[in-house]
C-alpha beads as a LAMMPS data file, in Angstrom:
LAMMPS data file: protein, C-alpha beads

91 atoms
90 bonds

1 atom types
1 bond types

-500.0 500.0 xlo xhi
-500.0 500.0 ylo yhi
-500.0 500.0 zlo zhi

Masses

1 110.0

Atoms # bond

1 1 1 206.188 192.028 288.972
2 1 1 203.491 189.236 288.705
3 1 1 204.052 186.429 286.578
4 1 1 207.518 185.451 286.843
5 1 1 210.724 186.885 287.370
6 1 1 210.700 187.831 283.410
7 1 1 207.668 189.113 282.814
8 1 1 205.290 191.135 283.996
9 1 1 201.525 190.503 284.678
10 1 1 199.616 192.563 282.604
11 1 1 195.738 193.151 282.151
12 1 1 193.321 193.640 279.027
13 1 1 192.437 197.318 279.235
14 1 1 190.941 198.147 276.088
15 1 1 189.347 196.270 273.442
16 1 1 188.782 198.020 270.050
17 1 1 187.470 197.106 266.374
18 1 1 188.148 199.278 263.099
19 1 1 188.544 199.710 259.672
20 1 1 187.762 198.049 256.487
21 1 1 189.023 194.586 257.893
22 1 1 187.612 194.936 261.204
23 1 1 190.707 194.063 262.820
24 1 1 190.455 194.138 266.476
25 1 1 193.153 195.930 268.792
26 1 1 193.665 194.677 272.068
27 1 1 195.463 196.529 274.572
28 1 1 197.315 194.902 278.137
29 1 1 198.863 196.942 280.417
30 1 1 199.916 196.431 283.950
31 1 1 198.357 197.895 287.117
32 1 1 200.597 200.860 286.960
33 1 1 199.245 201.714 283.740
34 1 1 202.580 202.655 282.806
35 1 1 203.679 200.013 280.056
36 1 1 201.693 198.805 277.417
37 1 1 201.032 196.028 274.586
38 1 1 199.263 196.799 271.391
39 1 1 197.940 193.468 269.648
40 1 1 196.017 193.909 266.168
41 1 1 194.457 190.592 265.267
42 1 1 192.253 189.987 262.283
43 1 1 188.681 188.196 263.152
44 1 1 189.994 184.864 262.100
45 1 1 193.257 184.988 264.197
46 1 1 190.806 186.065 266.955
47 1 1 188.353 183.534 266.655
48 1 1 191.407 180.650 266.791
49 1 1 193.413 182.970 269.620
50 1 1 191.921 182.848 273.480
51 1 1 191.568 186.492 274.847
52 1 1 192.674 185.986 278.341
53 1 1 191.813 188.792 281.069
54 1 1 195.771 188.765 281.709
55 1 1 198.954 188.063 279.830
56 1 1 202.388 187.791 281.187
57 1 1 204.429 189.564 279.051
58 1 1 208.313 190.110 278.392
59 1 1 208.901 193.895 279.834
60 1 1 210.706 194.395 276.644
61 1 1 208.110 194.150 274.814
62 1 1 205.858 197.072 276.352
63 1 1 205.628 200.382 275.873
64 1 1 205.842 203.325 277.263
65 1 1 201.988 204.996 277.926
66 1 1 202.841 208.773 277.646
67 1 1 199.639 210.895 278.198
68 1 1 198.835 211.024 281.816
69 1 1 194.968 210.577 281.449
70 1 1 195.150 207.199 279.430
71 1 1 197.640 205.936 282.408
72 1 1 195.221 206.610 284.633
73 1 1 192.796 204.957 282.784
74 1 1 195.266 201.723 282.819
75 1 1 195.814 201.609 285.414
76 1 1 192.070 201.876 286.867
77 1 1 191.064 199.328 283.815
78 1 1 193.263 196.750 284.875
79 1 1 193.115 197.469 288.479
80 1 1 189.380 196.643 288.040
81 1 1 189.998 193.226 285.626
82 1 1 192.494 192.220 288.470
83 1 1 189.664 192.516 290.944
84 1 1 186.930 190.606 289.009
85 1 1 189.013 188.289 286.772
86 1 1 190.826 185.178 287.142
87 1 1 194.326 186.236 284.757
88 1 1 193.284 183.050 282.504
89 1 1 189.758 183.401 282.496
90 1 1 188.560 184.086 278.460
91 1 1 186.696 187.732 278.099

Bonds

1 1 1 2
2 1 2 3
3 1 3 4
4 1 4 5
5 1 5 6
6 1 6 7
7 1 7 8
8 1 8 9
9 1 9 10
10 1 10 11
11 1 11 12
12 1 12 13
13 1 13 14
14 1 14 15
15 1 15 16
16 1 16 17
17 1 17 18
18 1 18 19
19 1 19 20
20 1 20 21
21 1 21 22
22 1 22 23
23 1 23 24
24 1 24 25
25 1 25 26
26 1 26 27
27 1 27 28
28 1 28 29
29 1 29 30
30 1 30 31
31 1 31 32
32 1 32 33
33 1 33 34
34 1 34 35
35 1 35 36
36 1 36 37
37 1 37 38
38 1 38 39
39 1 39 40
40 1 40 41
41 1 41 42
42 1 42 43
43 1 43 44
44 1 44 45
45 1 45 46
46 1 46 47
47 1 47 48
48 1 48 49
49 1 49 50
50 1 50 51
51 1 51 52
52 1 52 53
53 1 53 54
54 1 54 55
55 1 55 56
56 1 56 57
57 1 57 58
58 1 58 59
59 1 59 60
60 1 60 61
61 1 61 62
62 1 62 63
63 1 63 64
64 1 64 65
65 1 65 66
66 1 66 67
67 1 67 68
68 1 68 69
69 1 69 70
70 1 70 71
71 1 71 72
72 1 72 73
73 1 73 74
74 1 74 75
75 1 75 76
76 1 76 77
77 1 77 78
78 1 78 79
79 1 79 80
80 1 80 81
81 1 81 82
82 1 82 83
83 1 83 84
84 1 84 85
85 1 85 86
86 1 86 87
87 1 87 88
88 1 88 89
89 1 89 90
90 1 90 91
């Protein structure tokens, strides 16, 4: 665990935008691509909230990723953030 000894570091791995509202869906997940968070913010919480490349986040609060393919693609996501991001650097 990165972070601290309660959470764990996780990295922004997919960045969507749908429907009528255009809400935007991010997605953090850790290295393993194991675990992840779901966040659906509307375009005014966005534009107020800082997208970091990394969030430390309570491991009670992620989920399980079930589908083997979109682990992989976690993990290789935020392997590849890790590698060209500082964890508080905006994207």
């Amino acid at each position: 665990m990165t972070g601290s000894e309660e959470t764990v570091r996780c990295w922004l791995v997919e960045r969507s935008s749908f429907g009528d509202e255009r809400m935007v869906t991010l997605v953090y997940a850790p290295p393993e691509g194991d675990r992840h968070l779901t966040q659906q913010l509307s375009p005014n919480l966005l534009r107020r909230k800082r997208v970091t490349a990394a969030m430390d986040i309570e491991p009670e609060r992620l989920a399980p990723v079930e589908d083997g393919e979109t682990r992989k693609r976690y993990a290789a996501e935020a392997s590849r953030l890790a590698e060209t991001h500082d964890p508080d650097e905006e994207v």
